[in-house]
N, C-alpha and C positions, 0 to 999 in steps of 0.2 A: 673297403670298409675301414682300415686300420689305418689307410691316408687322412681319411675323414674326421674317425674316435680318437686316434691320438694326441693331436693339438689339443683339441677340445677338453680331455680325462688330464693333461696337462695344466691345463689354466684351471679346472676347479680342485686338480691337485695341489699346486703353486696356493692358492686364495684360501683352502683348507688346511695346508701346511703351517700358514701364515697363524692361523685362528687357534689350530694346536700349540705351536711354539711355544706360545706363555704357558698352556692350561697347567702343565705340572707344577708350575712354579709361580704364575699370577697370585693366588692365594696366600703365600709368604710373605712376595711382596707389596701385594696392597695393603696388607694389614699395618703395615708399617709409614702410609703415608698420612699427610695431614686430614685430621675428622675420621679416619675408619672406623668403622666396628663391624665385628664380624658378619650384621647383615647388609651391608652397606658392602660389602668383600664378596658377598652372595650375590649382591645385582652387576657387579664388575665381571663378575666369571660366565654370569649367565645373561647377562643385559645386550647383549649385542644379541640375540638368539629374540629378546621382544621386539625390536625393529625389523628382525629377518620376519618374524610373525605378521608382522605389519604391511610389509611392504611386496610378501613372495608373491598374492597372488594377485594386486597390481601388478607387478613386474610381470606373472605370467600374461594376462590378460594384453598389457600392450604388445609383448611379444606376440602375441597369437595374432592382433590386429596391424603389427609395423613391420616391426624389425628384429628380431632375433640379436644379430649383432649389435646396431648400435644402443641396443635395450642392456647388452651384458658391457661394451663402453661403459656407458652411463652408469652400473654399478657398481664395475671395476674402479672406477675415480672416486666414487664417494666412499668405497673401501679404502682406497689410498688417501684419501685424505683424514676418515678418522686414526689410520693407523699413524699418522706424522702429528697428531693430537695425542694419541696416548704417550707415544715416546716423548713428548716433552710437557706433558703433567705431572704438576709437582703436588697434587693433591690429590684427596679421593672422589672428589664432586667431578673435577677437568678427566679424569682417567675415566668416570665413565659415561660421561658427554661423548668419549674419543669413541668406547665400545658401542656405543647407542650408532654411532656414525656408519663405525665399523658393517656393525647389521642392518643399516638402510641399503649397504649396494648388494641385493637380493637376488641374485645369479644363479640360485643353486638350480632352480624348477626351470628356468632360462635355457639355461647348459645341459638340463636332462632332456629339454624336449626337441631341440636344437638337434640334438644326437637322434631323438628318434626320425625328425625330419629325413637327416641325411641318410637312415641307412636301411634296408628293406625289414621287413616285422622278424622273415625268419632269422635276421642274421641279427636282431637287437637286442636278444639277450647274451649274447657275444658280446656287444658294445657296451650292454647297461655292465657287464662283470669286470671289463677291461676296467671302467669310468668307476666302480665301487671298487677294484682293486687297486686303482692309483690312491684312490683316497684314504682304502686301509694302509697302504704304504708311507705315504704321506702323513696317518699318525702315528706308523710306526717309528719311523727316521725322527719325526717332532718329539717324541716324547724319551727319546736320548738326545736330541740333540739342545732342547730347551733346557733342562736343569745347565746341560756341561755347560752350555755357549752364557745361560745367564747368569750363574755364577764363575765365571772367566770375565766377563764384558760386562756384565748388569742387563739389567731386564728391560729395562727402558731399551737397548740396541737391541732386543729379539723385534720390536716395534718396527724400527727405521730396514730390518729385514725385512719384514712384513707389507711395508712401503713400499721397497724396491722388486719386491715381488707380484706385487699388483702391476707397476706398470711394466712388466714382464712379461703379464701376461695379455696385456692391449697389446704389446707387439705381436705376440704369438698370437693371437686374435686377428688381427688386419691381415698378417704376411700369411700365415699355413692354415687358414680356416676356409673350407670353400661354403660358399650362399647357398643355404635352404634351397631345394626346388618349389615351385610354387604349385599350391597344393587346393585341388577345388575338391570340397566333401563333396558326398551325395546328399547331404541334408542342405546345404546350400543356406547354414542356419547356426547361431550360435550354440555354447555350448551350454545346456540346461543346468544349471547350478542345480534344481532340486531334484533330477535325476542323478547327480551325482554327489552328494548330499545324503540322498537316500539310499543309494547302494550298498547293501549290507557286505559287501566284500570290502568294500572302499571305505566302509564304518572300521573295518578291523583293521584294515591298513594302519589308516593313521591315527588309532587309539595304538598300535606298536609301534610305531615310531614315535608316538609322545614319550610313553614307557620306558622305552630303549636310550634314547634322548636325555630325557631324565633322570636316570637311574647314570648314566656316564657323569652328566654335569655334578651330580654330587656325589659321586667318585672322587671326583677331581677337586671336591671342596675339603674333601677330607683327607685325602690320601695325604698328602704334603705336612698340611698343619697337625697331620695325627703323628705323622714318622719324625718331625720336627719338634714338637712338644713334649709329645706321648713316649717315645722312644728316644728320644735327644739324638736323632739324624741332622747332619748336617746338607742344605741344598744339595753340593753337588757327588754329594751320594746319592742322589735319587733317581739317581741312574739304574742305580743296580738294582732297584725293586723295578722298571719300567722296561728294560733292555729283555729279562726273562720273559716278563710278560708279554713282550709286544713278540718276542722272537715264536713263545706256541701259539700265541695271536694267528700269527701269519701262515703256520702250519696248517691250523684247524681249516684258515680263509680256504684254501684251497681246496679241500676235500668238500668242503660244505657248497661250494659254488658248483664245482662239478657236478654232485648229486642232485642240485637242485635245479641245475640248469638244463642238463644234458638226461638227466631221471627223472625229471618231474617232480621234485619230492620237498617242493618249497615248504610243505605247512608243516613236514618232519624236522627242517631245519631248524625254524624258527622255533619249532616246541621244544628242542635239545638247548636251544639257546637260552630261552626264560628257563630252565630247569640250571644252566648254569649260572644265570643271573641268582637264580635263591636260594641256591649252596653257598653263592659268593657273597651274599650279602650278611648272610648265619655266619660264615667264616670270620670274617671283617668285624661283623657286631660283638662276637664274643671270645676274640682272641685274645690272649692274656698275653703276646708278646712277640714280639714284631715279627720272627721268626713266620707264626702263624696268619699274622695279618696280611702277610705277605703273598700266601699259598691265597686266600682271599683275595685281594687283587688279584693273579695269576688267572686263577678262575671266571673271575667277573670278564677280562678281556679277551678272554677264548671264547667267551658267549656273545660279548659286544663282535668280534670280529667273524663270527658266522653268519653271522645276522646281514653285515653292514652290504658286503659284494651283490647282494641278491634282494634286496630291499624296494630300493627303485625301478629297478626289473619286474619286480611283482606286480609294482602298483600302475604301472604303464598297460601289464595285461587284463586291469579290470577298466583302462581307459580309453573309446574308441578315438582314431584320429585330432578328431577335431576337440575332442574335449581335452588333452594330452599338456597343455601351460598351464589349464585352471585344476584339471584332477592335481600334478605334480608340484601347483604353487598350493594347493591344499593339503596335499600331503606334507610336503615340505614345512609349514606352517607348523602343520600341529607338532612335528619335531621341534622344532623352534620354541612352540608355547612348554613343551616341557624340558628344554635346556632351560629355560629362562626361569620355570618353577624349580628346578633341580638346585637350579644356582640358589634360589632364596630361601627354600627347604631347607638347604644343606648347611647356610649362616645362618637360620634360627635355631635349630637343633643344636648347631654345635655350641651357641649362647645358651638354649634353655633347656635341653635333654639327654636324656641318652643311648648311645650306639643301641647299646641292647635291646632297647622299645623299638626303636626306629628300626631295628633290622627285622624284628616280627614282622611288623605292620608292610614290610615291603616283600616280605615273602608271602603274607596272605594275599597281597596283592598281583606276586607273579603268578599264584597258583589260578587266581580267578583268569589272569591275561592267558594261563596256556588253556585252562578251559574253551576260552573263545577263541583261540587260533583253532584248538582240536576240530571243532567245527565247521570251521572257515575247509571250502572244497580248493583244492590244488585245479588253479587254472586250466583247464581243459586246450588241449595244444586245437591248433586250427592251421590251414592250410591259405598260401596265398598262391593268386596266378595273374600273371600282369601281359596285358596283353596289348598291343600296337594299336592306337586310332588309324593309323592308315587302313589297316584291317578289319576294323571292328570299327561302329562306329555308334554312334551314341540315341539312334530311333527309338531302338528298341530298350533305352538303359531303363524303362519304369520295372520286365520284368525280372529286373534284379533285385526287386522288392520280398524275395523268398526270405521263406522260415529257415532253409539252411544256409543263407548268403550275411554274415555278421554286420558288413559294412564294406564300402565299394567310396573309390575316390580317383579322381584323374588328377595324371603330375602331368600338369601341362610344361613343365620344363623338359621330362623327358617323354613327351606326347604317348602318354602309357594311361591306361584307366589298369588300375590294381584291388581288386576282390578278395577279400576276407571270407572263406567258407569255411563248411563243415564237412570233410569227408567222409565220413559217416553216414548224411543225408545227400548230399548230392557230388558229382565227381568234375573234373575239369573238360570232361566233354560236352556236358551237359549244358555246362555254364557257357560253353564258346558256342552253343544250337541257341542260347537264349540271345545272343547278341546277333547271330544272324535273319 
């Protein structure tokens, strides 16, 4: 399994490392180039996230239909080439023509499903925490390593990193990624957009990941130009508000993945987390000095980082096989649509309003999102049993049509038909008298 996830939790590490790099420090420096205003700085920080909206669940869809790999190719290069657009824009209109670019190579729902391809159901929430713990890692290192490196280098070279990162990770992609198996549902039939659409577990999904999404990108619209202005911080101090953060960031990640992965106790996680999302935002809205705004941010990233490891984990398990590019480019989506409002939110506000209203209004609003998680049922675990076609053969597959059997599919690469039960209602005896 870790032959498999690691490349893989690598290259969308690399491509999200790339994307954080600037966040701490984008906002500074856009504001300073030709034409800016502060909502125009807003669509720079959150505008690559409207084309990721745009583009994920195309992206997923041909993947489900072609190629997996040369589907994440193909987005990797249009990442690499808006990234070599923004490093040498000298304005604010080319800066975010470069971001818009940035968010058309739409890999992220690509790379989560690619993984579940490759690796069996019980071992994928393993995989999904590896691939969300590369990536909370990866903003953890980004958001030290972006202020130091761009005030040392300038920000325009966190870009031309950002570049040679992408095609780092086409290498890594060609050489250490092995091919999907090829995979025939038992529905032998697409996947029902209004089935999944409609699914009120999949409704709550990615109404918290819009949320969670949003609430970061205007984090990040504020954090910098507040400690910069508001406080008279200099860039590359903005280290030291981000290094603490990120460091119990990383501590919380870990407990909170265990619990959720290995206990079940997803919809507890996520509720601990919007309850630190709305302390953090009260913290932040009404701190009278940096001191305190700080404990504020601290907060806000301990909630963002429980969240992040077990996220796409979750939403995999309300998605059967076949549906698994289009659930995960929809998911991923609506993250996207609220990075891109976060970003534009965050440069209006900070033109026409203030902290104080805006941090109400976003606590009223985390309380109403933990209501609906509270609700939302903790995925019920299920059983798989994968069995040989030499053995077993396929006369009899109509009765696997049972009320305890969730979904059944053959890997014809590794000539296996693999069953989704409920051990509860029926056991693995049963199921191997049904194929005989």
């Amino acid at each position: 399994m870790i032959k498999s996830v690691l490349p893989l939790s690598l290259i969308i590490a690399l491509r999200f490392f790339g994307l954080f790099l600037v966040l701490p420090v984008i906002s500074v420096y856009a504001i300073n180039l030709e034409g800016a205003t502060p909502t125009l700085v807003g669509i720079v920080i959150g505008g690559y996230a409207l084309t990721q909206m745009l583009f994920q669940i195309p992206f997923g869809v041909i993947s489900d239909k072609f190629s997996r790999k040369g589907t994440i190719v193909f987005g990797l290069v249009i990442f690499a080439i808006g990234s070599l657009i923004c490093a040498v824009s000298t304005d604010i209109y080319t800066l975010i023509f470069g971001r818009f670019l940035q968010g058309a190579g739409s890999i992220g729902a690509v790379v989560t499903a690619m993984i579940s391809d490759l690796v069996k159901e019980e071992q994928r929430p393993k995989a999904m925490a590896l691939m969300g713990s590369s990536i909370a890692l990866a903003f953890a290192i980004s958001m030290i390593a972006g202020p130091t490196m761009g005030a040392a280098f300038g920000v325009e070279t966190l870009f031309y990193i950002t570049l040679a990162l992408a095609l780092l990770s086409i290498f890594v992609l060609i050489k250490k990624v092995p091919n999907p198996p090829h995979i025939t549902h038992t529905y032998n039939k697409k996947a029902d957009l209004g089935e999944i659409l409609g699914n009120p577990n999949l409704i709550k999904m990615n109404i918290t990941n819009f949320l969670q999404k949003g609430l970061m990108t205007f984090a990040f619209m504020i954090i910098p130009i507040t400690l910069i202005n508001n406080f008279k911080w200099e860039m590359n101090d903005l280290w030291q508000v981000y290094l603490p953060a990120m460091i119990l960031g990383i501590l919380a990640m870990g407990p909170a993945a265990v619990l959720a992965e290995k206990k079940g106790k997803f919809k507890e996680i996520l509720f601990i987390g919007i309850v630190f999302f709305t302390i953090s935002y009260l913290v932040i809205g009404f701190s009278p000095n940096a001191t305190i705004f700080i404990i504020g941010v601290v907060i806000f990233f301990v909630g963002f980082n429980m969240h992040e490891p077990i996220m796409q984990s979750l939403a995999t398990k309300f998605a059967k096989v076949h549906q698994r590019g289009l659930v995960l480019g929809i998911f991923t989506s609506a993250g996207y649509i609220g990075t891109f409002l976060g970003g534009i939110i965050g440069g209006l506000v900070y033109q026409n309003s203030s902290m104080e209203t805006l941090s109400i209004v976003i606590a009223i609003v985390c309380v109403l999102w933990a209501i609906l998680i509270f609700k939302m049922p903790n995925p019920a675990k299920k059983k798989f049993v994968y069995l040989s076609l030499n053995e077993y053969h396929l006369e009899n597959s109509s009765r696997l049509n049972h009320d305890a059997i969730d979904e059944w599919y053959i890997n014809n690469t590794e000539n296996i038909i693999a069953i989704k039960y409920d051990n509860q209602k029926i056991n693995e005896e049963e199921i191997k008298n049904l194929l005989k």
